[in-house]
N, C-alpha and C positions, 0 to 999 in steps of 0.2 A: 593475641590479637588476630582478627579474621579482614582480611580482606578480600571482596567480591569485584572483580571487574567482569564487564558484560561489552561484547564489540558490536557493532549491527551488521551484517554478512556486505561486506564491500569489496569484494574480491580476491583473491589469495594476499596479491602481494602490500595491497593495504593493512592486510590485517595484522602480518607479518612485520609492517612497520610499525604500526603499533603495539605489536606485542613488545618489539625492542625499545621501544621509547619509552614504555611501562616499565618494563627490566631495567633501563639506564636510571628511569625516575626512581626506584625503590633503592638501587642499589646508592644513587647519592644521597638518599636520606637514609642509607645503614639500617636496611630491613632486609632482611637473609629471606627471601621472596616464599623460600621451603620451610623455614623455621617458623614465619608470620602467618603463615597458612592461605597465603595467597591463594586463587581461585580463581580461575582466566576462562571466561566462556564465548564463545562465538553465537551469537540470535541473530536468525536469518530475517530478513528484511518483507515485509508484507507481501510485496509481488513475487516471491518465492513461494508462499503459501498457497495450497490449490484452492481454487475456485470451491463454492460451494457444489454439492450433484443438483442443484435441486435449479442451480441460476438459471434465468427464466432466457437470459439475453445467450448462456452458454448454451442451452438447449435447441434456442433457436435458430443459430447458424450452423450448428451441428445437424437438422434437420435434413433426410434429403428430400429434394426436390423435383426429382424424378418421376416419382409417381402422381403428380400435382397435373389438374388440367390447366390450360390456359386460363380459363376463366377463375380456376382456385387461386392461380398465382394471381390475378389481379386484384383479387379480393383479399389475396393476403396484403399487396404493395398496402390497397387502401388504408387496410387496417394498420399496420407498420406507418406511411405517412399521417394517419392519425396518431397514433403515438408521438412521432416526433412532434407534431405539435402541439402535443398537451406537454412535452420535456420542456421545449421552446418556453412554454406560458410557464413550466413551474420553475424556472431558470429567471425570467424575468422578475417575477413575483421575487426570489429570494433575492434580486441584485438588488431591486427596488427598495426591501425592507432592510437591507442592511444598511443600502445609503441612506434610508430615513437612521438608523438604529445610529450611525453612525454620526449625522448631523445631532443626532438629538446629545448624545454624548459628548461632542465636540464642542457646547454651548455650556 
């Protein structure tokens, strides 16, 4: 018999709980945890993962600024508050069509 358990990284001493509350559960259903070939892993949690090199949003506050005239910075703002306003519109656009998706299911 192989048993696979997988934790999602929640900080030491959670995991720690849960590893004994595994151990408590196997050992009262009489599985010798080393003999059944148990296998205890820890999988760390998405926001542990790094950022991709290439993210467009990690790039650009890493940017420095420094070398920017006045007039570059304000044509960067402009471009930037266009951005957020095309996010705005495609933020509403997906509330919009889920409360459709969702009335239409709910019928």
């Amino acid at each position: 018999m192989l048993i696979s358990i997988a934790f999602i990284d929640c900080g030491k001493s959670a995991i720690g709980q849960r590893l004994f509350v595994v151990r408590r559960l196997l050992g009262s259903l009489n599985i010798d945890s080393k003999r059944a070939g148990v296998k205890m892993w820890v999988m760390e949690g998405d926001e542990n993962l790094p950022l991709r090199r290439d993210d467009p949003l990690a790039n650009l506050v890493r940017q420095d600024l420094d070398p920017l005239s006045v007039a570059e910075l304000e044509e960067r703002i402009l471009a930037l508050k266009s951005e957020i306003t095309r996010c705005e519109s495609k933020i509403a656009f997906a509330t919009r069509h889920r409360s459709t998706a969702d009335a239409l299911f709910k019928s």
